[in-house]
KEMAR-580960 format. One record per residue (C-alpha): x, y, z; residue number from 1; residue in three letters. Coordinates in Angstrom, 1 decimal, padded with zeros to 4 digits, always signed. Layout:
BEGIN
> px,py,pz,gunu,seti
> X,Y,Z,NUM,ALA;
...
//
This chain:
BEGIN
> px,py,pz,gunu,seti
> +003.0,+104.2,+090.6,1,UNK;
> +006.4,+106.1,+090.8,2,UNK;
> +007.7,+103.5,+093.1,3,UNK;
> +007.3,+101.0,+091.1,4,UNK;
> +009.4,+102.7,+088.3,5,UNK;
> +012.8,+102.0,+087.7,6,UNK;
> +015.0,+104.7,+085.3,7,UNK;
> +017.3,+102.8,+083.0,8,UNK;
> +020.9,+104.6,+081.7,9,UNK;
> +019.0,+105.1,+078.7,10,UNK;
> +016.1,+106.6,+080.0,11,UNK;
> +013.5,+103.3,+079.5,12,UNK;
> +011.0,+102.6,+081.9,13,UNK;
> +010.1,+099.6,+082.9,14,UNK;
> +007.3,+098.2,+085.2,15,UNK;
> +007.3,+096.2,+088.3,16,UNK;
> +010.5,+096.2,+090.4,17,UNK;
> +014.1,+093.8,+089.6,18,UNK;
> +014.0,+090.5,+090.5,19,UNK;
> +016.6,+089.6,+093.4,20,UNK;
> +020.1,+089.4,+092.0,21,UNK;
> +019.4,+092.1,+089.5,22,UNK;
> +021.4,+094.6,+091.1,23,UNK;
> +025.1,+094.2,+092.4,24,UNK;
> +024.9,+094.1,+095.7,25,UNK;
> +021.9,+091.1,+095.5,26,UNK;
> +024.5,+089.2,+093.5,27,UNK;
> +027.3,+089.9,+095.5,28,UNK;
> +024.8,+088.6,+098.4,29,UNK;
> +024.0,+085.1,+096.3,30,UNK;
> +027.7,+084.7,+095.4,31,UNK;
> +028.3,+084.0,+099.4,32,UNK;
> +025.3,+081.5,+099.1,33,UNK;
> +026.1,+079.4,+096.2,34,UNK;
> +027.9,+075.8,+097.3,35,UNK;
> +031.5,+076.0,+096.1,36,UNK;
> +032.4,+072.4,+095.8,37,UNK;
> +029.0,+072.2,+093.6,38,UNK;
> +030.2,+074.9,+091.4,39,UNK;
> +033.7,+073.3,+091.0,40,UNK;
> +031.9,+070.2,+090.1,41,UNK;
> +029.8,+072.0,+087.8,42,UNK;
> +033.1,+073.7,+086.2,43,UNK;
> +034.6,+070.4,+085.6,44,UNK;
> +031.8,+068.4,+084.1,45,UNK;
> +031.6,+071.4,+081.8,46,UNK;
> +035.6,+071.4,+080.8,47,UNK;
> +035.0,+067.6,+079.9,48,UNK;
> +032.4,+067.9,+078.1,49,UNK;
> +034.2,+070.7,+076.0,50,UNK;
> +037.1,+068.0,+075.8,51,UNK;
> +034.6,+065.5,+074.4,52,UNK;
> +033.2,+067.3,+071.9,53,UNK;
> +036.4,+069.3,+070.9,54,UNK;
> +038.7,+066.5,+070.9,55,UNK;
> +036.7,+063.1,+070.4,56,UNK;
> +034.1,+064.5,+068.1,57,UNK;
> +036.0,+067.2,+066.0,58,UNK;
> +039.6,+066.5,+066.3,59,UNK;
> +040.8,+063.3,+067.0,60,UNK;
> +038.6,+060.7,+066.4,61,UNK;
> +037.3,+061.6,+063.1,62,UNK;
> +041.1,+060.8,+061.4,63,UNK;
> +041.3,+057.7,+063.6,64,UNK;
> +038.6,+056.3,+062.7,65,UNK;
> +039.4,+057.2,+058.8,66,UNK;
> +042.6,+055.6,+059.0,67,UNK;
> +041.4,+052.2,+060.3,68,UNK;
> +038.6,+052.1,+057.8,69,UNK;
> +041.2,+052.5,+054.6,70,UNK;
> +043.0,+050.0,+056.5,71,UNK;
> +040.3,+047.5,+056.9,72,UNK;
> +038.4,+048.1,+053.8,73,UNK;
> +039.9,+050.8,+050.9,74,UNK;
> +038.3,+053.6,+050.3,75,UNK;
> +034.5,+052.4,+050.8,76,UNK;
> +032.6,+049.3,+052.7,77,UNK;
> +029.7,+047.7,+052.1,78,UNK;
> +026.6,+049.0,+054.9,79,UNK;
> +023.5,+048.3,+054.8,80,UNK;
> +023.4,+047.5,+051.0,81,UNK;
> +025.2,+051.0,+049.8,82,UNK;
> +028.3,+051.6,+049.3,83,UNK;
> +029.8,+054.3,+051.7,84,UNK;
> +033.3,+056.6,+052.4,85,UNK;
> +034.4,+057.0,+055.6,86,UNK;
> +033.5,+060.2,+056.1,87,UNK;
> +030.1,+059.0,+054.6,88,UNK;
> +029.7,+056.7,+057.7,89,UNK;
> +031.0,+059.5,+060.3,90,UNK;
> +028.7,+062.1,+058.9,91,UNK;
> +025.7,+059.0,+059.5,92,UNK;
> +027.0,+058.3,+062.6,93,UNK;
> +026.6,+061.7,+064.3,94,UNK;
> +022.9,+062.6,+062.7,95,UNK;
> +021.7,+059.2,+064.1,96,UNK;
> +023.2,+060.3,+067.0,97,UNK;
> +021.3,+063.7,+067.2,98,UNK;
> +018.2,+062.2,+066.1,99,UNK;
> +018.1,+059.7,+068.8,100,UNK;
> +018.4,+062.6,+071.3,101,UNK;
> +016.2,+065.3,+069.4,102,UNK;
> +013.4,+062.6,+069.1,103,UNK;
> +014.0,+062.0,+073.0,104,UNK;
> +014.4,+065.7,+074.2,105,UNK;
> +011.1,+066.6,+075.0,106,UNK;
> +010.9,+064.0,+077.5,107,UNK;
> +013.9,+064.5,+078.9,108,UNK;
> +012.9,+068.0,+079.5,109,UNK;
> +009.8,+066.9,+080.9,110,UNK;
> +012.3,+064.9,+084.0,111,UNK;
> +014.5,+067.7,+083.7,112,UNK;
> +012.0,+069.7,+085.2,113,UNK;
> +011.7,+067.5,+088.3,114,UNK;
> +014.5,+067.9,+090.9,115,UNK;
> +014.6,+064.6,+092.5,116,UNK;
> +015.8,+062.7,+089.1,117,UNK;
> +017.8,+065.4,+087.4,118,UNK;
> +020.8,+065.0,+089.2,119,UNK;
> +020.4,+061.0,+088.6,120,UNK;
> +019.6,+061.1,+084.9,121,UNK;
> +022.7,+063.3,+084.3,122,UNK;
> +024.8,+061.1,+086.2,123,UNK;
> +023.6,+058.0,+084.1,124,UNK;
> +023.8,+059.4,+080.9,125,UNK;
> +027.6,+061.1,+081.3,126,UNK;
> +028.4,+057.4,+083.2,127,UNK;
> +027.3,+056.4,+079.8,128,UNK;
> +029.0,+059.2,+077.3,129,UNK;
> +032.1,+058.7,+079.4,130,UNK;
> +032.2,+055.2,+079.6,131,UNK;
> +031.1,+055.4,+076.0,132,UNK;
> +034.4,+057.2,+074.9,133,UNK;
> +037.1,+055.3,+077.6,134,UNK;
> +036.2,+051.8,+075.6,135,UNK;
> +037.1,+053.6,+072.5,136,UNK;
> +040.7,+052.8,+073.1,137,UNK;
> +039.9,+048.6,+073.4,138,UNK;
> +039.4,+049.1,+069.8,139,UNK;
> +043.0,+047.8,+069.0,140,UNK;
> +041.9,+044.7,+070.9,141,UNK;
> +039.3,+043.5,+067.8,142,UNK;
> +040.9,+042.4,+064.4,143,UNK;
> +040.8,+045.4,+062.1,144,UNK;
> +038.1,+044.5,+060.3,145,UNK;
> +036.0,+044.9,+063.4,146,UNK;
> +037.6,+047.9,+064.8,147,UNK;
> +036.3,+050.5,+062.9,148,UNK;
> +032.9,+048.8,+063.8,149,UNK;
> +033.5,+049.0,+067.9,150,UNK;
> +034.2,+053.2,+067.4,151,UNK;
> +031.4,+054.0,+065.5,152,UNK;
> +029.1,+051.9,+068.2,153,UNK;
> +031.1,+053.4,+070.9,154,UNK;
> +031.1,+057.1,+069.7,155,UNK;
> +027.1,+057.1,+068.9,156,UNK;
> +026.3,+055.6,+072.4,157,UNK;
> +029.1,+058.1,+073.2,158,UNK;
> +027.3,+061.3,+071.4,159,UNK;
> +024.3,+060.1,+072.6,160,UNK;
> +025.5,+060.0,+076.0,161,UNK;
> +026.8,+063.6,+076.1,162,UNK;
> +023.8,+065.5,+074.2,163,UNK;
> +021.6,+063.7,+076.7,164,UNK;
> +023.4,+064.6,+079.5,165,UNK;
> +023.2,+068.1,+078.0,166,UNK;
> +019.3,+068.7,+078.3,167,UNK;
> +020.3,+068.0,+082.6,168,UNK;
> +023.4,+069.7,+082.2,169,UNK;
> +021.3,+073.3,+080.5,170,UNK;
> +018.5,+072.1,+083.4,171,UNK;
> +021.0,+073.0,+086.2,172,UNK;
> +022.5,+076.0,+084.7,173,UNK;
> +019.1,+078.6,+085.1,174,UNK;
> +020.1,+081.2,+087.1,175,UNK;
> +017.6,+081.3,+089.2,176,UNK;
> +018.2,+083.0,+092.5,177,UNK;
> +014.5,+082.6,+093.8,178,UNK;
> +014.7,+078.9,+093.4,179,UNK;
> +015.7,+077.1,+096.3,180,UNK;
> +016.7,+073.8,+094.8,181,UNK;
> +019.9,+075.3,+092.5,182,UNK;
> +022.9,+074.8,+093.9,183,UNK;
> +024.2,+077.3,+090.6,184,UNK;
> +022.5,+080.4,+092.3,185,UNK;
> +024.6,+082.9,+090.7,186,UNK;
> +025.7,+084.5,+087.5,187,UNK;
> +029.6,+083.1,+088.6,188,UNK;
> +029.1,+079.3,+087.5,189,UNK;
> +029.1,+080.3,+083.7,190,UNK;
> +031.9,+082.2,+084.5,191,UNK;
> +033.8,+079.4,+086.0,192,UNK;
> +033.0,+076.9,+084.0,193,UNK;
> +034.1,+079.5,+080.9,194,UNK;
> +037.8,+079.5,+082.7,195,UNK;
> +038.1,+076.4,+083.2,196,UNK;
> +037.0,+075.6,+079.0,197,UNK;
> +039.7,+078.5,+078.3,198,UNK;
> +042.3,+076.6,+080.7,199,UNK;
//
C-alpha cells in the first residue's frame, strides 16, 4: 500500500500514483516530444483570435458600426417592426450570435471528440470567422443605407465563426500527455500562445 502513496508539501495523501507529466522531469521529457511548428501554429491561431475578439468585437467595430448607422438613419431604424438604437442592434447582434453557437455546442462537441474531423471543422469555421471579418471592409462599397446592414451580417457570421471554431479550438488544447493523437502534449502551448496574446 506504501508504494502507492505519494507525500504532498503539505502532508496530503493521495492514492494511486501521478499520471505521466506530473512531475518535472516527465514534462521536461514531453516538451522534446511536442511538434514545434504545430505549436507555433497553435500560438498564432490563438493571437488572432484574441485580435478578433479584442479589436473587432470590443474595440473597433462597435463605434464603426455606430457611426454609419447615425449616418444612414439618425438615432434609430426601423427592424423588424420596433424601433431600435444602434447599440440596440449591436447588443442583438452578438446574443443571436451566441445562441446560434450555444444551441449548436453540444454537437459540435460531440465531433470534437472525433480526431479525424476536428482539425477540418476548425479549419472551416475560422475560414469562415476570418473570411467573415476581411469582407467587413467592402462595406464602403454598398450605399450607406446598406452598409450598416453588410457589418452586422458580416460580424454575426463572423462571431459565429470564431465561438464555433472555439469548441475545436478548447478540443485541441487538453493536455493530455497519454493521448497519442495531440500534437499540444505539453503544459508549454498555453504558455506560448499566452506570449504571443501579451506580444
Amino acid at each position: 500500500m506504501t508504494e502507492h502513496v505519494r507525500l504532498l508539501p503539505n502532508a496530503q495523501t493521495l492514492g494511486p500514483p501521478a499520471p505521466l507529466g506530473y512531475h518535472v522531469s516527465d514534462t521536461v521529457e514531453l516538451d522534446r516530444a511536442s511538434d514545434p511548428q504545430a505549436v507555433r501554429g497553435y500560438a498564432f491561431y490563438d493571437w488572432a483570435k484574441s485580435s478578433f475578439e479584442t479589436s473587432v468585437t470590443t474595440a473597433v467595430l462597435p463605434g464603426w458600426f455606430a457611426y454609419i448607422f447615425l449616418k444612414a438613419n439618425g438615432l434609430e431604424a426601423s427592424v423588424l417592426g420596433m424601433e431600435m438604437t444602434s447599440d440596440a442592434i449591436w447588443s442583438f447582434s452578438v446574443t443571436i450570435a451566441a445562441l446560434f453557437v450555444a444551441i449548436l455546442a453540444p454537437s459540435l462537441g460531440v465531433i470534437a471528440d472525433r480526431r479525424a474531423i476536428k482539425i477540418w471543422w476548425l479549419r472551416i469555421l475560422t475560414y469562415l470567422g476570418a473570411g467573415s471579418t476581411f469582407l467587413l471592409a467592402f462595406a464602403p462599397m454598398f450605399g450607406i443605407s446598406q452598409q450598416w446592414v453588410w457589418l452586422i451580417v458580416m460580424f454575426l457570421m463572423a462571431n459565429v465563426g470564431l465561438n464555433g471554431a472555439g469548441v475545436f479550438y478548447n478540443a485541441l488544447l487538453i493536455w493530455a500527455p497519454t493521448t497519442r493523437w495531440t500534437p499540444f502534449r505539453t503544459r508549454r502551448t498555453p504558455t506560448a500562445t499566452s506570449a504571443a496574446d501579451f506580444f
